[in-house]
N, C-alpha and C positions, 0 to 999 in steps of 0.2 A: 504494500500500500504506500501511495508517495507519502512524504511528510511536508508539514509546512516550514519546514528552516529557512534561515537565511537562505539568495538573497527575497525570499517574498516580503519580510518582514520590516513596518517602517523602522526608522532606528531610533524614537522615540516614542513615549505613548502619548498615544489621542493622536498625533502627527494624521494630518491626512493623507489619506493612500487609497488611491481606487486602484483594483484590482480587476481585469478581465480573465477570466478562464475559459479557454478554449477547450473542444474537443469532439471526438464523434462517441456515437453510441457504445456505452459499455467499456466506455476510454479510461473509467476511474474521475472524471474531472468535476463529478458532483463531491463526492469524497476527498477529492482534493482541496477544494475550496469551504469545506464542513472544517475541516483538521486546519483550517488556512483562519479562518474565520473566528477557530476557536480560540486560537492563538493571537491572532488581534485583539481581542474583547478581551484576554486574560483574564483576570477575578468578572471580569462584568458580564452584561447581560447579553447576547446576541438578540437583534431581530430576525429572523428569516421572512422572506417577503417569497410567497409561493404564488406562480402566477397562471395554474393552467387550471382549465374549468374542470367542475368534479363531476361525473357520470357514473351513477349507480350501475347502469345497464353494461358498461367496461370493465369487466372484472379484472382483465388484465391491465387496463390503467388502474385502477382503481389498487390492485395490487402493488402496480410498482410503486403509488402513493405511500402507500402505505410501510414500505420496504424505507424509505427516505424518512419519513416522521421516524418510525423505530429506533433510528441509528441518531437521529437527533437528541441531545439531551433535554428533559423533561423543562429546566428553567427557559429554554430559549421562548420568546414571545412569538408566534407565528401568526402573520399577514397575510390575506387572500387578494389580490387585486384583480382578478379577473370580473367578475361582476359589475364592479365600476366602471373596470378600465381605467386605475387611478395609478398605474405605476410611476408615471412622473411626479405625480403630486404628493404620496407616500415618499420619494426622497426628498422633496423639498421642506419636508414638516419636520419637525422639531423633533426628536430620539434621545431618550435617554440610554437607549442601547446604547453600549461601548462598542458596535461594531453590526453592521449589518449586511444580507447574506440574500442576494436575488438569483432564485433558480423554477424556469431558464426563462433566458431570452428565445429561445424558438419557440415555447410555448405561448410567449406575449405577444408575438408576432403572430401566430396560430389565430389567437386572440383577436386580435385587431384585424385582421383580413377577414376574420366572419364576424366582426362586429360593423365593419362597411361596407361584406360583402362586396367584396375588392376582389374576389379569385378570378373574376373575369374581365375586370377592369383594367384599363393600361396601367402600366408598371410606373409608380410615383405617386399613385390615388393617398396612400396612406403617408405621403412624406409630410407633413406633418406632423403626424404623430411621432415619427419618427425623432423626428427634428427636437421634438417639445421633450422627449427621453435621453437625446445623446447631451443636451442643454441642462438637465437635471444632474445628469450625472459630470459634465463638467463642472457648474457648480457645487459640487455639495464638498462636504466638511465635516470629515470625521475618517473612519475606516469603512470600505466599500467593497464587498468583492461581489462581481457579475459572471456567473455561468452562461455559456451559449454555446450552440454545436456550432462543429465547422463543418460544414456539409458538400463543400465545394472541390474537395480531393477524388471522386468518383466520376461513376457516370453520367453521362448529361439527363438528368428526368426524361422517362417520354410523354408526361403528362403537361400540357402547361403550367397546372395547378403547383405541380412539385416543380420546375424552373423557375414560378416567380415565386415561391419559397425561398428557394435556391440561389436566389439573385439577391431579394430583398435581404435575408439573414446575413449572407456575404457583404452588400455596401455598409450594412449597422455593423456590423462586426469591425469593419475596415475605419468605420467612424469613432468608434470607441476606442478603437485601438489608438486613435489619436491622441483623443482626451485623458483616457488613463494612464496612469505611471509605473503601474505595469502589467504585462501583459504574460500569460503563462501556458501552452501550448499541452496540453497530455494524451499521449499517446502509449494504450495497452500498459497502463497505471505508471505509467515515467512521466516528466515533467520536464518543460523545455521551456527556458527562460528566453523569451521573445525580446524583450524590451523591463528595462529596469531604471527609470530616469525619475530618483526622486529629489535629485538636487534641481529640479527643472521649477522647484515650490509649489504650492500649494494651487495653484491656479491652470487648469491645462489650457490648452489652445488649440482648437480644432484646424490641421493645416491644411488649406484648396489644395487641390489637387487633381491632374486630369485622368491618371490610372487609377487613384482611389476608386472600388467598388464596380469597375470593370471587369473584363477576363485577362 
């Protein structure tokens, strides 16, 4: 199982530090960022912000829901945002968490494409929303770490539906990766430090760019 050591770790407490954790299916990168998360928040409290909608009629969602809460410890406060669709707004609000824990980003994405009924829409329908998440997460203040697949190392979808999946999780991913200070890549429970720039302060800055979020 990876562990969270150094370099994930800010080198002061409370220091702000967002975290992006990457990976595919069964990569280990929710585990990593649980053990990552728990270790930021040290004595204090985790939030976990859970963002995919709950189906009784899935028992195999429902199970692997279930598999995730288990391994969580009992103090952590857990967040629903899917309902609302408030995950921008849930990081902008005031946490007495010492450290907070969003898993995943493809399910909020999942989210938001059937909550605007975008899967058949041209691709950008939801930027916006997008936009009003990668903006939260640059400003915020405190310890952060964000879960997402990387989905883009395979073969091309043959469905449109999975392409602009495929597409969208890729450009937000590419865009995060800007603003956060670091970035951490897990593959078949290893972990690959992408990007580790926390002398860059407390502030990120999402940089234009014409390959960002392309192929």
């Amino acid at each position: 199982m990876p562990t969270a050591d150094s370099p994930d770790l800010p080198s002061r407490p409370n220091e702000t530090s967002r975290t992006l954790v990457l990976g595919g299916a069964r990569s280990g990168k929710s585990a990593h960022a649980e053990e990552l998360t728990q270790a930021l928040a040290g004595a204090g409290r985790v939030r976990y912000v859970a963002t995919s909608h709950r189906d009784p009629d899935d028992h195999d969602w429902e199970h692997r829901i279930a598999q995730h809460r288990d391994r969580r410890p009992g103090s952590w406060l857990t967040v629903e945002t899917a309902h609302r669709r408030d995950l921008a707004d849930q990081l902008r609000s005031p946490t007495e968490a010492a450290a907070t824990l969003v898993d995943d980003l493809g399910t909020w994405l999942t989210v938001e494409l059937d909550g605007a009924a975008a899967w058949d829409s041209p691709r950008g329908t939801i930027t916006p929303r997008t936009d009003e998440l990668v903006a939260s997460v640059r400003d915020y203040r405190g310890a952060l770490v964000l879960v997402t697949p990387e989905v883009g190392l395979g073969v091309i979808p043959e469905t449109r539906s999975g392409r602009l999946f495929r597409d969208e999780i890729g450009a937000l991913n590419a865009r995060l990766a800007q603003v956060c200070d670091r970035v951490v890549l897990v593959v078949a429970g290893l972990t690959m430090i992408l990007k580790d720039d926390p002398a860059r302060g407390s502030c990120g800055a999402e940089v234009s760019t014409r390959a960002r979020g392309q192929a």
